[in-house]
Backbone as numpy.savetxt, mean C-alpha at the origin, in Angstrom:
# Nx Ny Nz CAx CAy CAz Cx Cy Cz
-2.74 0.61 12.16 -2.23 -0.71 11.85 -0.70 -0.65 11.83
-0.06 -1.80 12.51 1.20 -1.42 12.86 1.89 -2.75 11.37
2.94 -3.05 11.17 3.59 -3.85 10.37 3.39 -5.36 10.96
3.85 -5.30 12.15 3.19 -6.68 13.61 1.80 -7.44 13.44
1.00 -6.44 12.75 -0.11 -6.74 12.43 -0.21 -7.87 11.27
0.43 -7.61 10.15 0.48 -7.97 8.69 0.16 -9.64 9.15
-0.42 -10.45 7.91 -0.66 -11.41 7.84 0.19 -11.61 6.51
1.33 -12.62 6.26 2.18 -13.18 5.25 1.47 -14.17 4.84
1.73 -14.57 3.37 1.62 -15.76 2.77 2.74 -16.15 2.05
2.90 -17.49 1.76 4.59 -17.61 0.93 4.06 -17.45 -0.05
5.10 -16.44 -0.74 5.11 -16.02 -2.53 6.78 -16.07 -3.25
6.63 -17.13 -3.73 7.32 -17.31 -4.46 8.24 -17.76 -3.67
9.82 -17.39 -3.59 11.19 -17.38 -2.30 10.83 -17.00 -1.08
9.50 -16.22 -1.29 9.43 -15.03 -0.06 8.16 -15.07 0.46
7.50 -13.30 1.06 6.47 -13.37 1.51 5.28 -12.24 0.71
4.22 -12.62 0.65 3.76 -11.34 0.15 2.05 -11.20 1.44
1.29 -10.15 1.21 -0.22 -9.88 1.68 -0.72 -8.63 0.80
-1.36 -8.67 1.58 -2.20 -7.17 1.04 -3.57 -6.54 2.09
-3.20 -5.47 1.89 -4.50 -4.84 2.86 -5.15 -3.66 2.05
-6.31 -3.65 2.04 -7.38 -3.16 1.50 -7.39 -1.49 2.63
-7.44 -0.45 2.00 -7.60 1.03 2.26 -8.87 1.41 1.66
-9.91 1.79 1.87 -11.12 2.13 1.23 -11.24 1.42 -0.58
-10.66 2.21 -1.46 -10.84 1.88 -2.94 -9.67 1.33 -3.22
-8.61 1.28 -2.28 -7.02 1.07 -2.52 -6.50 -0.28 -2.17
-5.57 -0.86 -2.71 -5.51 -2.31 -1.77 -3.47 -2.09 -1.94
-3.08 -2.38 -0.96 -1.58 -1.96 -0.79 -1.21 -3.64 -0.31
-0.41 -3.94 -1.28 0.64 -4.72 -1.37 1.93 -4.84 -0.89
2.37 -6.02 0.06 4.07 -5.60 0.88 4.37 -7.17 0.05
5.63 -6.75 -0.27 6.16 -8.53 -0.93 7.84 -8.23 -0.09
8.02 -9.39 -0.50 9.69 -9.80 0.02 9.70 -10.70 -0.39
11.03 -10.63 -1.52 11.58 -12.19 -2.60 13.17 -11.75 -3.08
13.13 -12.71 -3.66 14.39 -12.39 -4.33 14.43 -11.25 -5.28
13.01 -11.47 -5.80 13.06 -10.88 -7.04 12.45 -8.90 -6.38
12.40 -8.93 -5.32 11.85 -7.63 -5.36 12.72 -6.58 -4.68
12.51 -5.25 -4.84 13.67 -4.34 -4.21 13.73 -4.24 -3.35
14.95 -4.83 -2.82 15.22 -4.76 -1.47 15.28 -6.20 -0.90
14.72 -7.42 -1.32 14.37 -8.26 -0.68 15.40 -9.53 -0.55
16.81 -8.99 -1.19 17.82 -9.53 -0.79 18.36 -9.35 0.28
18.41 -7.92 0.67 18.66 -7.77 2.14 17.68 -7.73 3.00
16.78 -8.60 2.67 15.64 -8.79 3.60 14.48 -7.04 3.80
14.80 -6.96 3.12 13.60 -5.01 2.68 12.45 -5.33 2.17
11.28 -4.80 2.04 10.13 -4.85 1.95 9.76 -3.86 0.11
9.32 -4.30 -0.57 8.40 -3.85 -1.48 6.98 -3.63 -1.18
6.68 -2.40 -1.88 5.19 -2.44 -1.80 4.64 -1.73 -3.28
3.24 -1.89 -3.29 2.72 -1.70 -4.67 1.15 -1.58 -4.36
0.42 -0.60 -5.29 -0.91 0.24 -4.90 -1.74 -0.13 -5.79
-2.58 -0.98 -5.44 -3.96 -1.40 -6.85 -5.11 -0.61 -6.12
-5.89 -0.45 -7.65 -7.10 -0.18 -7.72 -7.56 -0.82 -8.35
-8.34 -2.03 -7.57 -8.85 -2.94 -8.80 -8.37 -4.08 -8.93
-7.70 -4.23 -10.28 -6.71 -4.87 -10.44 -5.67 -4.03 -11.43
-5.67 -3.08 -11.10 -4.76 -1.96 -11.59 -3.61 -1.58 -10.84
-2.46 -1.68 -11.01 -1.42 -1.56 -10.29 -1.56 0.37 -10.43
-1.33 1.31 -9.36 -1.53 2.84 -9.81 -0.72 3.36 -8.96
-0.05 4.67 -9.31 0.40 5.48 -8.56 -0.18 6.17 -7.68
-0.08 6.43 -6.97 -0.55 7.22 -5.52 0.18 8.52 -4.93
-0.07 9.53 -4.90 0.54 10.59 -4.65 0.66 10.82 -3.13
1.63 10.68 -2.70 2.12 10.18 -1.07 2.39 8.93 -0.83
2.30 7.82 -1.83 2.63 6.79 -1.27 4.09 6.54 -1.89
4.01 6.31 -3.75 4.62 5.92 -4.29 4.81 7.45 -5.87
6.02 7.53 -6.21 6.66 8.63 -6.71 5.83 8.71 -7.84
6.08 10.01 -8.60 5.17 10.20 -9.58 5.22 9.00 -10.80
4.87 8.84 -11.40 5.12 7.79 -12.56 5.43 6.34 -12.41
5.38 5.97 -10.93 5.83 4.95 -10.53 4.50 3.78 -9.72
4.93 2.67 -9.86 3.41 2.26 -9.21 4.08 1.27 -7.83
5.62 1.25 -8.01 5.62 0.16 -6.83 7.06 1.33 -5.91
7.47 0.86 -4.50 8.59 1.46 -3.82 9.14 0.57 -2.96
10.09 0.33 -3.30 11.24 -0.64 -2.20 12.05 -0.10 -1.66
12.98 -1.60 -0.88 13.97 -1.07 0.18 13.21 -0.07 0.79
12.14 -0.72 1.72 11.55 -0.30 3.19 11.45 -1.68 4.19
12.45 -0.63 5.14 12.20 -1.60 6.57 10.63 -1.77 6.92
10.44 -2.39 7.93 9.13 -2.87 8.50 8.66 -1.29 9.25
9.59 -0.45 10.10 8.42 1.20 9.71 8.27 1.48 8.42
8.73 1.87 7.51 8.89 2.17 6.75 7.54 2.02 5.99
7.32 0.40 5.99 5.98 -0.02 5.73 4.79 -0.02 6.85
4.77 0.99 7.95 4.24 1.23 9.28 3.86 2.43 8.79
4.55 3.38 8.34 4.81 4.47 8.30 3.15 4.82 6.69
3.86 4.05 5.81 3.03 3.97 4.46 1.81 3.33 4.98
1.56 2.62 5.49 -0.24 2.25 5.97 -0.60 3.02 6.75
-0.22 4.14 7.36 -0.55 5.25 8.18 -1.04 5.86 7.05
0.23 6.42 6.33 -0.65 7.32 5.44 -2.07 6.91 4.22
-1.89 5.35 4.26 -3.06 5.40 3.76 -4.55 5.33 4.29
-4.43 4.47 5.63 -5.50 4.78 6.48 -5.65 6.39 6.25
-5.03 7.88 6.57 -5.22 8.81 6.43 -5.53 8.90 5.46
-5.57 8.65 3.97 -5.65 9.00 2.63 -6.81 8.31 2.64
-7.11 6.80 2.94 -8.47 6.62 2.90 -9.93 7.72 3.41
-9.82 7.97 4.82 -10.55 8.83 5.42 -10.30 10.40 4.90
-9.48 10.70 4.28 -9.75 12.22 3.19 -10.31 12.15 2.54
-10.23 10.99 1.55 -10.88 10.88 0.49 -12.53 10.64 0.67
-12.73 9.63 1.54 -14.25 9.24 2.23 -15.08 10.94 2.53
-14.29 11.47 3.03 -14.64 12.83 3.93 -15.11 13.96 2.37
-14.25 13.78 1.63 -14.02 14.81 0.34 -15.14 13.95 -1.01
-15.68 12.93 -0.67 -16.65 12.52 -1.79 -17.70 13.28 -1.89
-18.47 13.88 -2.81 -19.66 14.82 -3.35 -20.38 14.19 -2.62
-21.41 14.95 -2.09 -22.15 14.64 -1.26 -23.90 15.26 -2.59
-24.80 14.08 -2.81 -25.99 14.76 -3.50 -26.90 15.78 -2.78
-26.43 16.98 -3.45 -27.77 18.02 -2.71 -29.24 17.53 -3.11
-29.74 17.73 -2.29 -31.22 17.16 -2.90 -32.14 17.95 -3.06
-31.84 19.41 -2.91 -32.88 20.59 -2.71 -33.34 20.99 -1.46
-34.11 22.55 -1.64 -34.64 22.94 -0.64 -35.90 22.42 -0.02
């Protein structure tokens, strides 16, 4: 999925969407109010749920959202979660059921 792809809705001054990764749903906004989005930069932010969460590769330790990203930038981060989705899918317990 490239950034070209994204589907916007108006939020607020700006734009926001979201795309769903297996259990993950990744958020891109652009407003006034978000980092970066004065100079026209991209925010993004990682739910589970309705849990805003950190993600290890996406967004820094202790942190649940990352701005000031150009449009790769946010190309770049849905790569890795498509990949992070399919690890995780691949790495779920599988029930032994016996011999």
């Amino acid at each position: 999925m490239k950034f070209s792809d994204l589907k916007f809705n108006d939020f607020l001054d700006g734009v926001s969407t979201r795309v769903t990764f297996g259990d993950y749903d990744l958020s891109v906004v652009r407003h006034s109010g978000s980092y970066g989005g004065s100079k026209g930069l991209y925010e993004i932010g990682v739910f589970k749920g309705d849990d805003m969460v950190e993600l290890a590769g996406i967004t820094a330790e202790g942190d649940t959202i990352k701005g000031w990203l150009t449009e790769k930038d946010v190309t770049k981060i849905m790569d890795k979660m498509d990949k992070l989705q399919i690890s995780l899918h691949l790495a779920r317990p599988v029930r032994w059921r016996g011999w």
